[in-house]
C-alpha atoms as a printed R data frame, in Angstrom:
    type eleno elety resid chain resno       x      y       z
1   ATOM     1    CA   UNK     A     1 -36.638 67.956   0.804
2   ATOM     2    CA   UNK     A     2 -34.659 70.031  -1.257
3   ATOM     3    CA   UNK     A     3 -30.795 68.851  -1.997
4   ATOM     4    CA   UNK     A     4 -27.674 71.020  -0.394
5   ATOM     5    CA   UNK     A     5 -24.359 71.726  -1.719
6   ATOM     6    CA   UNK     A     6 -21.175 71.901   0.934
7   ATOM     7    CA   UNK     A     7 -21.119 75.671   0.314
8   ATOM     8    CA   UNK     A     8 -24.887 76.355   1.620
9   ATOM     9    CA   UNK     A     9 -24.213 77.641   4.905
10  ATOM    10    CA   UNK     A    10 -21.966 80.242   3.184
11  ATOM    11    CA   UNK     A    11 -24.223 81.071   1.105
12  ATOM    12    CA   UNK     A    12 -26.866 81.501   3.223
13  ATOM    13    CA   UNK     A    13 -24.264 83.603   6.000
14  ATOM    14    CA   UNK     A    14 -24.147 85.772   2.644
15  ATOM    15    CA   UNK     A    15 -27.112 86.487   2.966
16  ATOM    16    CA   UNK     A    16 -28.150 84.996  -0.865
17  ATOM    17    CA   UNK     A    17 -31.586 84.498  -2.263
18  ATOM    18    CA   UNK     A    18 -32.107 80.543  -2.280
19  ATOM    19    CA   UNK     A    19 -34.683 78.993  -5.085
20  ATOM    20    CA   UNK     A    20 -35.100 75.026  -5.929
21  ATOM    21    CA   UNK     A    21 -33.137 74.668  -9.114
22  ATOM    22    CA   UNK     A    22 -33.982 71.551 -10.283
23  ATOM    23    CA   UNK     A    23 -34.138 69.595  -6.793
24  ATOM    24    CA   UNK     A    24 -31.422 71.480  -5.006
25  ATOM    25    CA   UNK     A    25 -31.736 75.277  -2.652
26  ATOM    26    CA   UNK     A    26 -29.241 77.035  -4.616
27  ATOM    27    CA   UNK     A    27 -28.413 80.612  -4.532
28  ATOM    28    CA   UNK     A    28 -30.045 83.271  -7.372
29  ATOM    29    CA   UNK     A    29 -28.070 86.186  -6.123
30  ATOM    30    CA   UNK     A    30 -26.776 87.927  -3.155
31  ATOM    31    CA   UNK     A    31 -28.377 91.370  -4.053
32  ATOM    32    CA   UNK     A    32 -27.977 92.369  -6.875
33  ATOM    33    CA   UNK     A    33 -28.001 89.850  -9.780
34  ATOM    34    CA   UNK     A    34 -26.601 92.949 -12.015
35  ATOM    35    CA   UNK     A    35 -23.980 93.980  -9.905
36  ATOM    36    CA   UNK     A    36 -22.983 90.004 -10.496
37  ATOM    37    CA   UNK     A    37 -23.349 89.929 -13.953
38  ATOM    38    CA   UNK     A    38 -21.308 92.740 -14.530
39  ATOM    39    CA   UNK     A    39 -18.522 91.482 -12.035
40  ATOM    40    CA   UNK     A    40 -17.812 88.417 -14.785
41  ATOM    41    CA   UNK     A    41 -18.092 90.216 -17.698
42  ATOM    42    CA   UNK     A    42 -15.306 92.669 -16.187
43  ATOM    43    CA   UNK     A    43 -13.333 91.081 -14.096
44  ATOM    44    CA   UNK     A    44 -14.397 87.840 -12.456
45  ATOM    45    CA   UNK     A    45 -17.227 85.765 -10.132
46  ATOM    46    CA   UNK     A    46 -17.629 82.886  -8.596
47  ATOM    47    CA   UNK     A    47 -20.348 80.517  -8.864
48  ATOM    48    CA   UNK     A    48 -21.463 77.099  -6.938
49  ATOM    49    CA   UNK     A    49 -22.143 74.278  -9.392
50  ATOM    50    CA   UNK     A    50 -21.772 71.841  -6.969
51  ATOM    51    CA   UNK     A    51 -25.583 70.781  -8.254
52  ATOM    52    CA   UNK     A    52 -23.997 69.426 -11.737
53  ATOM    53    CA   UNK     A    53 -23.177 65.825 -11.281
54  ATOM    54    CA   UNK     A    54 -19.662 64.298 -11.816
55  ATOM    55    CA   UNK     A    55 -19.632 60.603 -13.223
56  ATOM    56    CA   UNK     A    56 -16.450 58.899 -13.198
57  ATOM    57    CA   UNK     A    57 -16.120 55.926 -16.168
58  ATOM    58    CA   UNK     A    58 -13.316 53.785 -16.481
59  ATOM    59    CA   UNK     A    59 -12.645 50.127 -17.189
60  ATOM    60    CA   UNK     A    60 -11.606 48.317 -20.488
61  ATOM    61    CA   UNK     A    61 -14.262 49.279 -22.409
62  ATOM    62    CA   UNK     A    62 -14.636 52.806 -21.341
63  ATOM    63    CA   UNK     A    63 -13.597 54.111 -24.614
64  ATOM    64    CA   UNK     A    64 -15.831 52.076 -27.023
65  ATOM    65    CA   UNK     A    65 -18.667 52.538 -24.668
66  ATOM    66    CA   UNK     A    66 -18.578 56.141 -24.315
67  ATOM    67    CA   UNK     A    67 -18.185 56.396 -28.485
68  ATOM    68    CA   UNK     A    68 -21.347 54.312 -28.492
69  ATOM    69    CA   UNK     A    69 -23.440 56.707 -26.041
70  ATOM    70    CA   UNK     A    70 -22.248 60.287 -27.191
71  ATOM    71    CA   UNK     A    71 -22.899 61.971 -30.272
72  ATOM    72    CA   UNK     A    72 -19.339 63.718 -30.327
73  ATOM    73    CA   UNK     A    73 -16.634 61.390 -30.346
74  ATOM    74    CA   UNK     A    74 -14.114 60.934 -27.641
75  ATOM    75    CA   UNK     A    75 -12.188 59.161 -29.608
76  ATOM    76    CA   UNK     A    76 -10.596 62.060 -30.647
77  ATOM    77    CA   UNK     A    77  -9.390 63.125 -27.223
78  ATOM    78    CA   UNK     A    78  -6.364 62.882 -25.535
79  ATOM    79    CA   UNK     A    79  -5.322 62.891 -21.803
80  ATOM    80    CA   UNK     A    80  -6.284 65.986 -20.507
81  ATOM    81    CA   UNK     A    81  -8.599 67.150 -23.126
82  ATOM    82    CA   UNK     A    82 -12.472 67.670 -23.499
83  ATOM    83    CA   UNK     A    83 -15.469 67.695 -25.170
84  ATOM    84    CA   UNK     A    84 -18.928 68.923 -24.808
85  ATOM    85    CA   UNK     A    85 -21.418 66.307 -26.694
86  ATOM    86    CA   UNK     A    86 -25.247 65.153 -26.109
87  ATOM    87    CA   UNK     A    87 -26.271 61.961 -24.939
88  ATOM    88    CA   UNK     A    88 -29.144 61.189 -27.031
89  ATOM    89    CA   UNK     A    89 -32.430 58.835 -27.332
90  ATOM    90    CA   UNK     A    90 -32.568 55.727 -30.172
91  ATOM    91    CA   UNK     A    91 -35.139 58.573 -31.323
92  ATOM    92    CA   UNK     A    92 -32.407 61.579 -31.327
93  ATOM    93    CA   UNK     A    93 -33.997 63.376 -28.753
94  ATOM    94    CA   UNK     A    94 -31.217 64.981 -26.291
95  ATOM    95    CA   UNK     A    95 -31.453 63.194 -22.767
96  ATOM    96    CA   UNK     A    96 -28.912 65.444 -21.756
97  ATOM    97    CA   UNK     A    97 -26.024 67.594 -22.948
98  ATOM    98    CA   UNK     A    98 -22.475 67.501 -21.055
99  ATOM    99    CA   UNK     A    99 -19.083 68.006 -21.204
100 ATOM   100    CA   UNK     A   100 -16.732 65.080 -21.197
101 ATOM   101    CA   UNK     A   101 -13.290 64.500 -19.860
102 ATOM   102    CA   UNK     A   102 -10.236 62.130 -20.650
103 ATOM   103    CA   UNK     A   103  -8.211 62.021 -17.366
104 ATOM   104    CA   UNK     A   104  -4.636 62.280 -17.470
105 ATOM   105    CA   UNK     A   105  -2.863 59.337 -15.321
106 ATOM   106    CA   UNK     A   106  -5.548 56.744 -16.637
107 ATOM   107    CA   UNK     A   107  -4.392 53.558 -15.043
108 ATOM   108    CA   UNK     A   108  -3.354 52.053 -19.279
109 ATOM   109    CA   UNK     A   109  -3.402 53.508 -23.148
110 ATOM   110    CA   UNK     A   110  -5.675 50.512 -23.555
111 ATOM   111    CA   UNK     A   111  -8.045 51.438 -19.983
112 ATOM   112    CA   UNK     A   112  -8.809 55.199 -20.276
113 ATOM   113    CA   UNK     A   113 -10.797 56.650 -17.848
114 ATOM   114    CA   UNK     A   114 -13.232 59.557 -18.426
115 ATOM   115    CA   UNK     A   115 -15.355 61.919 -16.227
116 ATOM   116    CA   UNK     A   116 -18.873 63.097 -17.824
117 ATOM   117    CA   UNK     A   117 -20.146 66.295 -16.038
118 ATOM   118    CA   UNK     A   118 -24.147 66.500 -15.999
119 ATOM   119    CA   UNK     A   119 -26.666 68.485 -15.495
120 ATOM   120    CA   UNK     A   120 -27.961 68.627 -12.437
121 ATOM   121    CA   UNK     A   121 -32.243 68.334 -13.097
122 ATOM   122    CA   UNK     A   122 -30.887 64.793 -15.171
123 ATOM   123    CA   UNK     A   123 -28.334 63.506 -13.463
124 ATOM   124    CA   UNK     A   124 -30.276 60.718 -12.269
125 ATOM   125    CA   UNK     A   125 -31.847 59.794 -14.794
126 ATOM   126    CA   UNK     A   126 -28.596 59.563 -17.442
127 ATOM   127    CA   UNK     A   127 -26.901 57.313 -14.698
128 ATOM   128    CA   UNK     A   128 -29.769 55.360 -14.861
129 ATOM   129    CA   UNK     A   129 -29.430 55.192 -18.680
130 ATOM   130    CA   UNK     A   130 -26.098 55.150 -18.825
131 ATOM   131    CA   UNK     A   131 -25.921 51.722 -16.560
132 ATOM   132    CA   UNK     A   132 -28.741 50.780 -18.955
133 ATOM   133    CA   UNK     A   133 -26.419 50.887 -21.803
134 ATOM   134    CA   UNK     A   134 -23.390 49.276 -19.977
135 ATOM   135    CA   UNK     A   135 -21.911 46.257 -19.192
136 ATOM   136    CA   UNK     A   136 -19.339 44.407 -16.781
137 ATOM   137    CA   UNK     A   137 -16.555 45.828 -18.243
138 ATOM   138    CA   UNK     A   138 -17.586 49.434 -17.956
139 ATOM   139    CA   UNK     A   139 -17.659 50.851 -14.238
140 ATOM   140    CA   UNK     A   140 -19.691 53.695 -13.662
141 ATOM   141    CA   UNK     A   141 -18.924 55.822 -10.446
142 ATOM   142    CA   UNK     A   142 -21.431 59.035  -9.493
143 ATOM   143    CA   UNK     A   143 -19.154 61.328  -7.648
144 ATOM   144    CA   UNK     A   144 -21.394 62.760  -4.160
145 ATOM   145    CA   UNK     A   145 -18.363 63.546  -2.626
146 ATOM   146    CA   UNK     A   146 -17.418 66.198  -5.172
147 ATOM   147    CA   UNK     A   147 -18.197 70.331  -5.141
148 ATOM   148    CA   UNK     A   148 -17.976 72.155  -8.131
149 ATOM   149    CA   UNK     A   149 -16.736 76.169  -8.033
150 ATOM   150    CA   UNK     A   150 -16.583 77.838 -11.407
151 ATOM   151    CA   UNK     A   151 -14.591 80.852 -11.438
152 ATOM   152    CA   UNK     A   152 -15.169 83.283 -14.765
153 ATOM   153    CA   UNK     A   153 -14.213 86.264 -15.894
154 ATOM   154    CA   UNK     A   154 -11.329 87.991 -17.722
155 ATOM   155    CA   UNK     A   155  -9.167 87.900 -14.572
156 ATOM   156    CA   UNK     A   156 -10.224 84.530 -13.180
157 ATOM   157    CA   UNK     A   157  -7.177 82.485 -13.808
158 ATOM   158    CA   UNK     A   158  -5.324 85.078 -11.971
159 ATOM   159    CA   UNK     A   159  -7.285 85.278  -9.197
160 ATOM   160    CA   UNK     A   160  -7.870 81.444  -8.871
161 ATOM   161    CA   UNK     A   161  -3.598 81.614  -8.846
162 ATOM   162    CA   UNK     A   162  -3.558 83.884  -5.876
163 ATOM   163    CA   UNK     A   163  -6.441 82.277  -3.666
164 ATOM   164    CA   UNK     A   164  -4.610 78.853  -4.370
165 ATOM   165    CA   UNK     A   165  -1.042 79.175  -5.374
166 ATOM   166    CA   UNK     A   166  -0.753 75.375  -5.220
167 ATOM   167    CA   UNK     A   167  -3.095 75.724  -9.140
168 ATOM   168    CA   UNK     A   168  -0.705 78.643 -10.671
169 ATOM   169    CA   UNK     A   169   1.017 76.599 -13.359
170 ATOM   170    CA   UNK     A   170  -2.035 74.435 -13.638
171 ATOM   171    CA   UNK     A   171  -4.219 77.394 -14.735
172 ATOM   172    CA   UNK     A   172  -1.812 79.283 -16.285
173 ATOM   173    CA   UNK     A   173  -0.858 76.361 -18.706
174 ATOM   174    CA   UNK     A   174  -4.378 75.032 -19.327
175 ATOM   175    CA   UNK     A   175  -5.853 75.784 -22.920
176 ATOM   176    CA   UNK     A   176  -9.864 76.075 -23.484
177 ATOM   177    CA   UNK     A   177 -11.351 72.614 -22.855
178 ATOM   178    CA   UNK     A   178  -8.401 71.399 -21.262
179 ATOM   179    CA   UNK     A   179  -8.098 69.798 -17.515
180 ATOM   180    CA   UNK     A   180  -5.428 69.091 -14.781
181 ATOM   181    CA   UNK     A   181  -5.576 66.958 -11.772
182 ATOM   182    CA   UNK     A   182  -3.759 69.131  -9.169
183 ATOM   183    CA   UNK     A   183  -3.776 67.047  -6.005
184 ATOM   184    CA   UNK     A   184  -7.307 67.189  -5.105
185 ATOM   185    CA   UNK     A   185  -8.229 69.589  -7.225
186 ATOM   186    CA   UNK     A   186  -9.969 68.878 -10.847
187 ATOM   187    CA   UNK     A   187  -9.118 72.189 -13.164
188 ATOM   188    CA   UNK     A   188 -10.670 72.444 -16.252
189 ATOM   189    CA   UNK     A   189 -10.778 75.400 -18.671
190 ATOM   190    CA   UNK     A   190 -14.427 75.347 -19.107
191 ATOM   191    CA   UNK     A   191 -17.522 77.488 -18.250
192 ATOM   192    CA   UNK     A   192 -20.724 78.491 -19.053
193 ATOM   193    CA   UNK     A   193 -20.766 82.263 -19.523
194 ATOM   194    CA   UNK     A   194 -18.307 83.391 -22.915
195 ATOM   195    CA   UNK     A   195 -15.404 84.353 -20.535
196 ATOM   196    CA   UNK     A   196 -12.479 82.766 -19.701
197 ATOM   197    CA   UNK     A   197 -12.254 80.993 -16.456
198 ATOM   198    CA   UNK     A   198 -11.846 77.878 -14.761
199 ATOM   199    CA   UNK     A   199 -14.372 74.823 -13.539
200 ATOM   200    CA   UNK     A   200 -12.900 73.432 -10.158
201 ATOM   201    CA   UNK     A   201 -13.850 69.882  -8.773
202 ATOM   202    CA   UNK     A   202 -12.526 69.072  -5.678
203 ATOM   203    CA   UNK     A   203 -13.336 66.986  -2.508
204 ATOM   204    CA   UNK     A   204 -17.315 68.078  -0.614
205 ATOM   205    CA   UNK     A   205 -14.962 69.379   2.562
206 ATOM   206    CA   UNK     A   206 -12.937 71.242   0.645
207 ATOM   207    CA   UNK     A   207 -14.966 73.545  -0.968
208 ATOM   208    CA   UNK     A   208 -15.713 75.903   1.959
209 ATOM   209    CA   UNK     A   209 -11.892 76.698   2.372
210 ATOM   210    CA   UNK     A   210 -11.318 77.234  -1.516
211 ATOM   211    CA   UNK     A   211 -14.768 79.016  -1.616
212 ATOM   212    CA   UNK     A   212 -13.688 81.721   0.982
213 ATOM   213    CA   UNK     A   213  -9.788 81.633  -0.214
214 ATOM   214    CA   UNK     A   214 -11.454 83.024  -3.771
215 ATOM   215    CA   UNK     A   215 -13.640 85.754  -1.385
216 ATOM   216    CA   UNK     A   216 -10.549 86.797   0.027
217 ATOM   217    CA   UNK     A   217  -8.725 87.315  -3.155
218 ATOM   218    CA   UNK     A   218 -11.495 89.454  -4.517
219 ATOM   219    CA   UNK     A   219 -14.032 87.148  -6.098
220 ATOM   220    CA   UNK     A   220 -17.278 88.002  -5.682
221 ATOM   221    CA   UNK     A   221 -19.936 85.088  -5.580
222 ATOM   222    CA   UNK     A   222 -22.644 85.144  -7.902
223 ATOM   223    CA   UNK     A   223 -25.944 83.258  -8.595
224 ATOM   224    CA   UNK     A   224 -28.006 81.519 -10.694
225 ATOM   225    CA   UNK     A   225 -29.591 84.568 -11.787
226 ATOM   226    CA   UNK     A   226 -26.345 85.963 -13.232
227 ATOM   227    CA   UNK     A   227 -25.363 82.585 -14.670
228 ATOM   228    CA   UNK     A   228 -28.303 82.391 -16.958
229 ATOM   229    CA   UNK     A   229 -28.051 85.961 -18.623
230 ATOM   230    CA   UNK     A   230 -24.583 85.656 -18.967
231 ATOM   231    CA   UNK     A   231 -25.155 82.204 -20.591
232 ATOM   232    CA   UNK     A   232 -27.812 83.561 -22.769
233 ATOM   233    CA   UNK     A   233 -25.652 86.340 -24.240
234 ATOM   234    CA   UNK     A   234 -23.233 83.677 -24.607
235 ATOM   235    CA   UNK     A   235 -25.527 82.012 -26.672
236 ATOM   236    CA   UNK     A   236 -25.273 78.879 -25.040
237 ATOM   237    CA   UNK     A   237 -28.070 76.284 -24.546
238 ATOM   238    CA   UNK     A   238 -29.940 75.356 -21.364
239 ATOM   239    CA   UNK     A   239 -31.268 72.016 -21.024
240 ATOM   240    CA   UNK     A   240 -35.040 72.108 -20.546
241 ATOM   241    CA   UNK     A   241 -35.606 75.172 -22.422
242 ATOM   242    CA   UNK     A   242 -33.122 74.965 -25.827
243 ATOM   243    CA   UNK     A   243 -33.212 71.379 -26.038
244 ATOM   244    CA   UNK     A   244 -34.593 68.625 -24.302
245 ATOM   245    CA   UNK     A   245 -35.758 64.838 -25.184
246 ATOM   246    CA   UNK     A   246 -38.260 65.510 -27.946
247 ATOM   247    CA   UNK     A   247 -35.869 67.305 -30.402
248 ATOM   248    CA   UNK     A   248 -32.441 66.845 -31.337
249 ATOM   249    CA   UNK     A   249 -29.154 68.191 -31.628
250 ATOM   250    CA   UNK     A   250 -29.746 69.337 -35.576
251 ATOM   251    CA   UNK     A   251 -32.861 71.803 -34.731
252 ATOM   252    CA   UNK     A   252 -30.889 72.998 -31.464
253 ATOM   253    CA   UNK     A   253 -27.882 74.316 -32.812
254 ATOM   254    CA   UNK     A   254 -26.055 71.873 -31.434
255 ATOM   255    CA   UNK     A   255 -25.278 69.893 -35.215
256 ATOM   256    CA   UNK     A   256 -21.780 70.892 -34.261
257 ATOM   257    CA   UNK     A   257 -21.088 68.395 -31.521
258 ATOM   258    CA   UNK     A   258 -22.265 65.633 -33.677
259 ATOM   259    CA   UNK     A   259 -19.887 63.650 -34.851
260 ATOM   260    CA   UNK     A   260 -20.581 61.387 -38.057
261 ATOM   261    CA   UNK     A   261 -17.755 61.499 -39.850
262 ATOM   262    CA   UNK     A   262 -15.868 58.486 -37.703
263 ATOM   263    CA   UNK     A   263 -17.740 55.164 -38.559
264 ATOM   264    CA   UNK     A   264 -19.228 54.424 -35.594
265 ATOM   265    CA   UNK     A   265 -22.845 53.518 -34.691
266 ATOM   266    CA   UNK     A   266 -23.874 55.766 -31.730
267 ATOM   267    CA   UNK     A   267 -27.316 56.021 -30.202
268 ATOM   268    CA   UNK     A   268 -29.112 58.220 -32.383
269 ATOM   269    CA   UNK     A   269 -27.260 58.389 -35.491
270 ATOM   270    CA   UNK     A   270 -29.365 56.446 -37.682
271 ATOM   271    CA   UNK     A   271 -32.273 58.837 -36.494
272 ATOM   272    CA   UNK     A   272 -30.182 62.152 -37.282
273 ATOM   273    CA   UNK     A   273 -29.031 60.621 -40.337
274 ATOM   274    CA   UNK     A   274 -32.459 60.498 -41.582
275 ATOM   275    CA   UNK     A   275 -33.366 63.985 -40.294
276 ATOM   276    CA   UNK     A   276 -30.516 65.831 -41.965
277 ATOM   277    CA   UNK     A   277 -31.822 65.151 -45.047
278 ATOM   278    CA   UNK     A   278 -35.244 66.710 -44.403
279 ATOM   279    CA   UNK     A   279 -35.217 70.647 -45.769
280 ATOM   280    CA   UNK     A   280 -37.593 71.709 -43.954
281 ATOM   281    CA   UNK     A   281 -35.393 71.387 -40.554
282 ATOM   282    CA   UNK     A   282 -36.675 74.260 -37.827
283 ATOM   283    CA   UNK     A   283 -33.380 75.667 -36.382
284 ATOM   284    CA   UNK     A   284 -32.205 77.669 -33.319
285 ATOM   285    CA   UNK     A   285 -31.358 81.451 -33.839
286 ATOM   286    CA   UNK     A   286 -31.038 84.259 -31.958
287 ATOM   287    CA   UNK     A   287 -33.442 87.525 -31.372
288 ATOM   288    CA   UNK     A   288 -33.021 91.215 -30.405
289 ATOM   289    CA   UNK     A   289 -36.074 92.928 -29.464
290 ATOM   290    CA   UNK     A   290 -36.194 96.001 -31.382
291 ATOM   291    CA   UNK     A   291 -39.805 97.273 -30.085
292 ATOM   292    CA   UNK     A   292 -40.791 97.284 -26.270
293 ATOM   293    CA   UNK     A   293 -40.534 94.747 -23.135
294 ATOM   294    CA   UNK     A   294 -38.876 91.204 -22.480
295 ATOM   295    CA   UNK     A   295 -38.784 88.074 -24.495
296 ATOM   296    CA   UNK     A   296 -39.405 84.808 -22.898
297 ATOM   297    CA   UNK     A   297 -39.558 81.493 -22.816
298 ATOM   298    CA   UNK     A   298 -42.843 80.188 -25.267
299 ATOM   299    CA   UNK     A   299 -43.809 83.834 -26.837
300 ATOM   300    CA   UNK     A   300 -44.391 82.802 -30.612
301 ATOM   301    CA   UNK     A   301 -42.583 84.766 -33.118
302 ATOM   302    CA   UNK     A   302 -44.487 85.241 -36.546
303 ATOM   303    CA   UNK     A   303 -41.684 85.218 -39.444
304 ATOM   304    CA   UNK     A   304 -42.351 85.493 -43.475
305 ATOM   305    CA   UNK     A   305 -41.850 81.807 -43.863
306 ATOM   306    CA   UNK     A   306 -44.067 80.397 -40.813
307 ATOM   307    CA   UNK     A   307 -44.226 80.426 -37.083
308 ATOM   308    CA   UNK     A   308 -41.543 79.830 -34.587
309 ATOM   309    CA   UNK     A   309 -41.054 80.223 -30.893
310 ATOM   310    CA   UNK     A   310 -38.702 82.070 -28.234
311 ATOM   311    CA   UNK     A   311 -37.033 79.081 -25.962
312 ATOM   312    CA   UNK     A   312 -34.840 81.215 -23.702
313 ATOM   313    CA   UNK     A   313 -35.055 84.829 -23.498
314 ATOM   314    CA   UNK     A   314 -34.227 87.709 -21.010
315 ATOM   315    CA   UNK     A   315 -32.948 91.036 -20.915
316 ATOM   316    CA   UNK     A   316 -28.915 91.081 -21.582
317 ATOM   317    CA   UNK     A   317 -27.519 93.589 -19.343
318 ATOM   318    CA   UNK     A   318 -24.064 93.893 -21.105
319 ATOM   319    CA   UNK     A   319 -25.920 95.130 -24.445
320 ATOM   320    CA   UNK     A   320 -28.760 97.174 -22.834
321 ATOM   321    CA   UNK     A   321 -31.026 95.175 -24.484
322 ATOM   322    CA   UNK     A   322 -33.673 92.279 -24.822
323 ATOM   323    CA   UNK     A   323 -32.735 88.800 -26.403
324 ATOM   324    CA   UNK     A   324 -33.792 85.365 -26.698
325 ATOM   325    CA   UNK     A   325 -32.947 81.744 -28.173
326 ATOM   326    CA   UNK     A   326 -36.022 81.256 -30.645
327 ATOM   327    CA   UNK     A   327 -36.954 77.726 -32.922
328 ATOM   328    CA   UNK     A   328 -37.501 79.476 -36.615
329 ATOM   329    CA   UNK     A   329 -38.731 77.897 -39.102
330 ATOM   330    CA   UNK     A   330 -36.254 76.989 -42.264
331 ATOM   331    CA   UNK     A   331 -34.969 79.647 -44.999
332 ATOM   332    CA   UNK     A   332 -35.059 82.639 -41.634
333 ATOM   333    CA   UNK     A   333 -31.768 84.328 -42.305
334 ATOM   334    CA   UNK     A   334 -29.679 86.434 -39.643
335 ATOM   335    CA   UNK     A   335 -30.472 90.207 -40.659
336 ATOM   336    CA   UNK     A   336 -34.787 89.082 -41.306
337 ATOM   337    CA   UNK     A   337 -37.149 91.080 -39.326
338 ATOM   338    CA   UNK     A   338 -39.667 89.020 -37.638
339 ATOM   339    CA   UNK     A   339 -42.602 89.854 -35.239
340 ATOM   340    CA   UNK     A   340 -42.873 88.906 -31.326
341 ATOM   341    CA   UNK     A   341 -46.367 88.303 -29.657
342 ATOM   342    CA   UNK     A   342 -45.111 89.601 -26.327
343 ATOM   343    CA   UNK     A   343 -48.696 89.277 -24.310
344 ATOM   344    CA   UNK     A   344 -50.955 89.861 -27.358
345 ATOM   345    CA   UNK     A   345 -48.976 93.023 -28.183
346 ATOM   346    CA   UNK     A   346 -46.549 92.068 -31.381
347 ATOM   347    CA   UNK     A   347 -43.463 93.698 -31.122
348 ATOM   348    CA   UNK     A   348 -40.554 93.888 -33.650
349 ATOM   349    CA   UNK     A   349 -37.051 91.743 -33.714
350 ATOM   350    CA   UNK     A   350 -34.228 91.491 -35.429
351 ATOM   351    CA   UNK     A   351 -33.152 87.949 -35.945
352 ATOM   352    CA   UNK     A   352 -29.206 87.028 -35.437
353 ATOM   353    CA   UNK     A   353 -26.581 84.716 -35.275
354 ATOM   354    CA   UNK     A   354 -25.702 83.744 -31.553
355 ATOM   355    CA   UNK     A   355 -23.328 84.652 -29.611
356 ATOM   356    CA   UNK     A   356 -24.331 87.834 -28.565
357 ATOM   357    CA   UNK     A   357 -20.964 88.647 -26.737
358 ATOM   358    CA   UNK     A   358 -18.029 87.027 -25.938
359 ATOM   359    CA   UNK     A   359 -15.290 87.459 -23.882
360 ATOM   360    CA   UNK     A   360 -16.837 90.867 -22.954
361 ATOM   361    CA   UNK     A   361 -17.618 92.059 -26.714
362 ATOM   362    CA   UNK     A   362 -20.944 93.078 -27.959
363 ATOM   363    CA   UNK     A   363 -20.852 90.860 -31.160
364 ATOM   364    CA   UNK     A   364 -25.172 91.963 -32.397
């Protein structure tokens, strides 16, 4: 039976389009996926993420575990900052990729405590590891009782202010990547879409009241559908498709939340110490269909220096136009032309440098 979030009789009251998204009946849109798109790009939507798993870690070895298990180091944060990082095989092979969190209020300077928010399709499965890896004096706590709403768009923070006065100077202070605890309420300045916004955890029986406070103040709620092409012309990386267990961060465009300047020995270095040394390294890159139709997911793309292949792709309705994610082979530039095989019909593209917008801006 498929998992529920606390906000699935709203959505379904809504009227929304429920799908199984990785174990859980989550809502793709509520008629017009579009319509939703647009809303964040120009103003602001709403989105229940209450599928992505919270994991609470804390205890006196919090901070030398978590440098051990994550390729970025949170060594580097403070209280009330974050990081996004991969949690990685022996092999280098991305388990998962997440976002991490140093809480403020942590119980000592020597005791941290952190929050790692997960995916929702692995979330079982990096607890499992993650307990694996652990010990007595690490405590590892899976948050059920939690909903996550992520609220994005250029007038989010505003919005979020006037559904929930109590998070004004909470969300009007927070820089990107940065979180408050607000009573209840988890804010973080992060998202998954190349606008501004917020990410707010807060108690399971809460969420229907914040959820409908946002409706009121002119939020729109938006799906799944929506939160994948807006991710994609954010360039950003979805787990399963970009990346997954049998390649790592270095051929995912992801190189940049791998940390190995600190001298530490975290799972998977020695294996992407050896690999970025190889030249012949595939990489992730970015396509714009010049010719006709839709890229997708596992269309090959033929390019001067070999064969490489579309891993997320869709039509982008902020630039009128189709784009994917693609693994290239080494020595493709941004600016080469390259072919498609879109159903035995080759096609031409343009390859380019994700993102393709941000914060609203057409950047291909």
């Amino acid at each position: 039976m498929l998992k529920r979030t606390p906000l699935y009789d709203l959505h379904r009251a809504a009227g929304a389009r429920m799908v199984d998204f990785g174990g859980w009946e989550m809502p793709l849109h509520y008629g017009s996926q579009l319509e939703e798109h647009h809303a964040v790009r120009g103003a602001c939507g709403m989105f229940d993420v209450s599928h992505m798993r919270a994991i609470d870690v804390a205890g006196s070895q919090a901070l030398d575990y978590l440098r051990r298990m994550l390729a970025n180091d949170v060594g580097r944060l403070v209280p009330g900052r974050a990081l996004y990082s991969c949690l990685l095989r022996p092999d280098g092979g991305v388990l998962d990729d997440l976002i991490a969190y140093r809480l403020a209020g942590a119980p000592a300077p020597e005791a941290p405590a952190y929050r790692l928010v997960v995916n929702a399709g692995t979330a079982q499965r990096d607890l499992e590891w993650l307990r694996q890896q652990g010990n007595d004096a690490v405590q590892l706590r899976l948050r059920e009782d939690w909903a996550l709403i992520a609220v994005q768009g250029p007038q989010a923070r505003a919005r979020i202010a006037q559904a929930q006065p109590a998070l004004a100077a909470a969300v009007a202070g927070l820089g990107v990547f940065e979180a408050a605890t607000v009573g209840a309420y988890f804010v973080a300045r992060t998202g998954y879409t190349g606008e501004d916004g917020c990410e707010i955890g807060l108690p399971a029986q809460l969420a229907p009241d914040l959820w409908q406070a946002l409706a009121a103040a002119g939020v729109p709620a938006c799906g799944l559908g929506a939160r994948d092409t807006l991710r994609l012309e954010a360039g950003m990386n979805l787990y399963g498709n970009d990346m997954d267990e049998t390649v790592s961060p270095l051929v995912s465009g992801l190189a940049w939340t791998v940390d190995l300047k600190a001298p530490r020995d975290f799972i998977g270095r020695a294996a992407l110490e050896r690999q970025r040394l190889e030249t012949d390294l595939p990489q992730l890159l970015g396509l714009k269909l010049l010719g006709r139709g839709v890229l997708r997911a596992h269309q090959a793309v033929r390019c001067a220096q070999g064969e490489g292949q579309v891993t997320s792709g869709g039509f982008a309705p902020t630039m009128q136009a189709s784009i994917a994610l693609a693994r290239l082979p080494a020595g493709v530039q941004p600016g080469d032309p390259v072919r498609v095989d879109l159903r035995g019909r080759d096609e031409a593209a343009l390859v380019c440098r994700p993102p393709f917008v941000r914060h609203g801006k057409v950047l291909v």
